[in-house]
C-alpha positions in Angstrom: 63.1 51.5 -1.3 63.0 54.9 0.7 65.6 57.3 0.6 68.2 57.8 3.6 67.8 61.3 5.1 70.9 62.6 6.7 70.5 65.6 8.5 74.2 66.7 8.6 76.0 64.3 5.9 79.1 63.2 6.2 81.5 64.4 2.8 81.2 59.8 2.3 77.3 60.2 2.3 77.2 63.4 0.5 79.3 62.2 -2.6 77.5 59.3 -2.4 74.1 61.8 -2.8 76.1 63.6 -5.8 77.1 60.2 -7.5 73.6 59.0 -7.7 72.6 62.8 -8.7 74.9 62.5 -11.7 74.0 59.2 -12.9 70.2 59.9 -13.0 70.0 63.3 -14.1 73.7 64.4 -15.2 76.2 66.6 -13.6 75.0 70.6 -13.2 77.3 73.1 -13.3 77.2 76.9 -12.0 77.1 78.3 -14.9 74.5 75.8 -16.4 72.1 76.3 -13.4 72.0 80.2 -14.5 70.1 79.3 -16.9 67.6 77.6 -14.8 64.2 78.8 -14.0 62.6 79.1 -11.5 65.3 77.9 -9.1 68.5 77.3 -10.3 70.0 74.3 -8.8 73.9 72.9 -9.3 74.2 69.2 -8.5 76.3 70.1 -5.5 73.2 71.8 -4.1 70.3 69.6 -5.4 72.7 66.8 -3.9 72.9 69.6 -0.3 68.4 69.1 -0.3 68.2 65.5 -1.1 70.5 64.8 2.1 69.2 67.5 4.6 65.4 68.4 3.2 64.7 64.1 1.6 61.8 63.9 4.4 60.1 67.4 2.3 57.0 66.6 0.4 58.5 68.5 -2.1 61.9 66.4 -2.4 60.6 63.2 -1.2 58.6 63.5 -4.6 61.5 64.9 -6.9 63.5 61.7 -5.0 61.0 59.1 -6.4 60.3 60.7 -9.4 64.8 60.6 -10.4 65.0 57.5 -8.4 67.7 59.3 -6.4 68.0 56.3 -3.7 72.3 55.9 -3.2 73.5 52.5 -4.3 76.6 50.5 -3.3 78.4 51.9 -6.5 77.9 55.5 -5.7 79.3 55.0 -2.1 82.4 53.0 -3.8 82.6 55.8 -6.2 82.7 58.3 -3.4 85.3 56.7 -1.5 87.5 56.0 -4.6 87.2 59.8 -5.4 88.2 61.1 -1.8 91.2 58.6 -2.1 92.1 60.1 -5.1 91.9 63.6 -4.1 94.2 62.8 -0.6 90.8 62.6 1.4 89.9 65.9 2.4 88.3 66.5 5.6 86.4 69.3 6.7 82.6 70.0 7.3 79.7 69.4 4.5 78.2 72.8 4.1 76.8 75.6 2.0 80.4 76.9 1.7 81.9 73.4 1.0 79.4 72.0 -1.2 80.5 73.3 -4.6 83.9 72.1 -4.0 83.3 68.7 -2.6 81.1 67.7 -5.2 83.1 68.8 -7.9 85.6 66.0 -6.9 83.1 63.4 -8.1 83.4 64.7 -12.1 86.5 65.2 -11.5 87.7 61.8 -10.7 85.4 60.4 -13.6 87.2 62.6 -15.9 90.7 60.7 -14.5 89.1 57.6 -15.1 88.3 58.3 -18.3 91.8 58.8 -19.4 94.3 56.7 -21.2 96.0 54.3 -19.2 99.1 55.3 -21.4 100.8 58.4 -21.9 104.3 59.6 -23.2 106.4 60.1 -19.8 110.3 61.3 -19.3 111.6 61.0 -16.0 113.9 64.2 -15.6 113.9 67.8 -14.3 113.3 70.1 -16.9 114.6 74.4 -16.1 117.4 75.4 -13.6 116.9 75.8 -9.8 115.6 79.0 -8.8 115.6 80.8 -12.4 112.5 82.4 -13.7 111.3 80.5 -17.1 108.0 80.2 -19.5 106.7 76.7 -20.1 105.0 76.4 -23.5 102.4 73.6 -23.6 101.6 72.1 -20.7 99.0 69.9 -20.2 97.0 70.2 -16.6 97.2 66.4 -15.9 95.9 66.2 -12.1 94.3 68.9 -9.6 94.2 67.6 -6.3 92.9 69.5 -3.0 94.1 68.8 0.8 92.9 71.3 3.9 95.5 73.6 4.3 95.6 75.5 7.9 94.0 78.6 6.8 92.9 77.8 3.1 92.1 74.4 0.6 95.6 73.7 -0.9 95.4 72.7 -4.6 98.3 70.8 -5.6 98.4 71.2 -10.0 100.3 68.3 -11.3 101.9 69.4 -15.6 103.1 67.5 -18.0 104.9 69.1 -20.7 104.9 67.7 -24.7 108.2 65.2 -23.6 106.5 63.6 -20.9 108.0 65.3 -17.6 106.3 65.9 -14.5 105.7 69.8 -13.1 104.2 70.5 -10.1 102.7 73.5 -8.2 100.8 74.3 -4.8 98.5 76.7 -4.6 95.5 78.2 -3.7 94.8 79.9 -7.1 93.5 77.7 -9.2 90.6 79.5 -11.3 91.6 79.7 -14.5 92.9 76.0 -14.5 90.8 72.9 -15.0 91.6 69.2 -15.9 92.7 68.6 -19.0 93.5 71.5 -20.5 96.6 72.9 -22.1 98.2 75.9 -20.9 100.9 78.6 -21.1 102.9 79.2 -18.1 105.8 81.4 -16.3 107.4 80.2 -12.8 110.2 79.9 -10.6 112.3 76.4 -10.0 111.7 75.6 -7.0 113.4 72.5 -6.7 114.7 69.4 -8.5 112.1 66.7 -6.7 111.0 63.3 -6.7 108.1 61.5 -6.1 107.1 57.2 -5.7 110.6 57.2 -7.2 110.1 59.7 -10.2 111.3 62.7 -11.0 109.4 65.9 -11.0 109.7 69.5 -11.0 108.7 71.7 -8.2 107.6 75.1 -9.3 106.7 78.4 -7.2 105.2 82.0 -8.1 103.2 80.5 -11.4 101.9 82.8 -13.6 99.4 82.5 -16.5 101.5 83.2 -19.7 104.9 83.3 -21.5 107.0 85.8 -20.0 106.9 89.4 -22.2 109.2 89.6 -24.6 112.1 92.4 -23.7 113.5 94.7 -26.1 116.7 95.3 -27.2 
């Protein structure tokens, strides 16, 4: 079987690209790849040569060599994660690479969760009062093109079960899964599908400082 060669992929053929690159030789972060010698490669950019540079000696023989030939369950996987993550349009290039392909773990990592999970439908704080949320786990990070920036839209639960949300475009010292300390502003008292969720604005990393007396 040869290897497609696309010389400007689509974001469908790309993550297809980074599907296959994950299953045969495993995901690659950043800071992994600094490690790397000679060339330090993420799996977003390895996935980047195998689509535009496949008809290279070079990568024609790394392609054989990892069997990196896209099968229908990577472009199934591909789609299932852009419809997951509100499928985000945009060009595939050296400035979008990173991002796109980090979709692909990313839904894995939501597959890989339990089906089950404690959930309260109610508000939780008081419209428009500033208040610390102890606890909260970062259940869903979703991204959607925003007219001059990548909107991330954070989706909390706290320990009871309720739903917090947040947009934004600052999301670097979040990631899936993790439980975090937090200060915001009720936004609103939302809903969603039917369920209840808390809209929050002006988020902040921490518990607010304790004032003195």
């Amino acid at each position: 079987m040869e290897a497609t060669i696309y010389k400007v992929p689509t974001i469908n053929e790309y993550l297809a690209v980074v599907t296959i690159c994950i299953r045969r030789i495993g995901w690659i972060s950043k800071k992994a790849a600094e490690s790397m010698f000679p060339e330090p490669m993420t799996t977003a950019y390895l996935a980047w040569r195998v689509c535009c540079e496949g008809n290279k000696p070079s990568m024609a023989e790394l392609i054989a060599e990892k069997e990196l030939y896209v099968e229908d369950r990577d472009l199934e996987l591909a789609k299932a994660a852009l419809n997951w993550a509100g499928n985000p349009s945009g060009p595939v290039n050296l400035d979008t690479i990173e991002f796109l392909a980090g979709l692909i773990p990313q839904y894995q990592r939501h597959l890989d969760k339990p089906a089950r999970e404690k959930f309260l439908d109610e508000h939780t704080g008081v419209v428009g009062i500033r208040v610390g949320f102890a606890g909260l786990t970062v259940k869903t990070m979703k991204y959607f093109d925003g007219q001059f920036c990548v909107k991330t839209l954070v989706q909390f639960k706290d320990a009871e079960g309720r739903t917090l949300i947040w947009w934004t475009n600052e999301v670097e010292w979040l990631e899936e899964g993790q439980t975090v300390d937090i200060t915001g502003t009720v936004k609103e008292h939302g809903s969603h599908n039917g369920y209840k969720q808390t809209v929050l604005q002006r988020v902040k990393e921490g518990l607010p400082k304790k004032v003195k007396a």
